[in-house]
N, C-alpha and C positions, 0 to 999 in steps of 0.2 A: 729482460733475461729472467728467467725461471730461477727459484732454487737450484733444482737439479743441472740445472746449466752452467752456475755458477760455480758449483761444486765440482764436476766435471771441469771445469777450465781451470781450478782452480787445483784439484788434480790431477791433471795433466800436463801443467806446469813444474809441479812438483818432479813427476818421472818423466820428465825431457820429451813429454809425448804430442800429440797433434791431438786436441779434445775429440776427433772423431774417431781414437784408438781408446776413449772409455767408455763404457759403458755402464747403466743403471746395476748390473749384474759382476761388473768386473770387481773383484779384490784387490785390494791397496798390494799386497806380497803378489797378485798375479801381474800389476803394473810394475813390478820392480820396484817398491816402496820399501826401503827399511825403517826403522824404527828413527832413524833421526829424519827421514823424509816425512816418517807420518806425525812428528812432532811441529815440524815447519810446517804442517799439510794442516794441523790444528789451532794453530796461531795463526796463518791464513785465512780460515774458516771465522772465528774468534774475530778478525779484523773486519770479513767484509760483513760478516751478519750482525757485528755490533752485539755478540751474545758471549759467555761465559761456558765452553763445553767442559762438562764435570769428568772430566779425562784425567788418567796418573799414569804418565809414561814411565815408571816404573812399576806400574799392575795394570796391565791395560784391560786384564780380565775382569778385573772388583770394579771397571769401571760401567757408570748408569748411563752409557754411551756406546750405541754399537757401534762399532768401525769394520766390521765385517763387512760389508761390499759398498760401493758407491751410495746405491739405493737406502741402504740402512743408514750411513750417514746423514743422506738429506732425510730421511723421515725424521732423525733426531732432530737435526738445526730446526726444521718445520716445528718438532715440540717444544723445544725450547723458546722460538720467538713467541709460539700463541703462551706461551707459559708468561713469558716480559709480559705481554698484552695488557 
């Protein structure tokens, strides 16, 4: 399983959804994500990737993490692990 596949299952667990209701393109608020789902959504992320997302749910905008759609997430996780490397 891919990054982005992981991520994807792993949000769409988060919003009660069937991983073939996300997409690379879709927004955590377009799946019905609020703010403590996409906290759970980050500590999930954090768990399977074994990485550290420099995320602050209380400023998610000062955050060096974009959580703007699916796809921006996985290009983060992706930076962060070649970053461990």
């Amino acid at each position: 399983m891919n990054t982005q596949d992981q991520v994807i299952a792993i949000i769409a667990e988060q919003a009660l959804l069937e991983p073939s209701d996300v997409t690379p393109d879709s927004t955590l608020e377009s799946l019905g994500i609020d703010s403590l789902g996409l906290v759970e959504s980050i500590f999930a992320i954090e768990e399977a990737f074994d990485i550290n997302v420099p995320f602050n749910a209380n400023d998610p905008e000062a955050s060096d993490f974009d959580i703007s759609t699916v796809a921006s997430i996985t290009e983060g996780i992706e930076r962060l692990k070649a970053e461990q490397s």
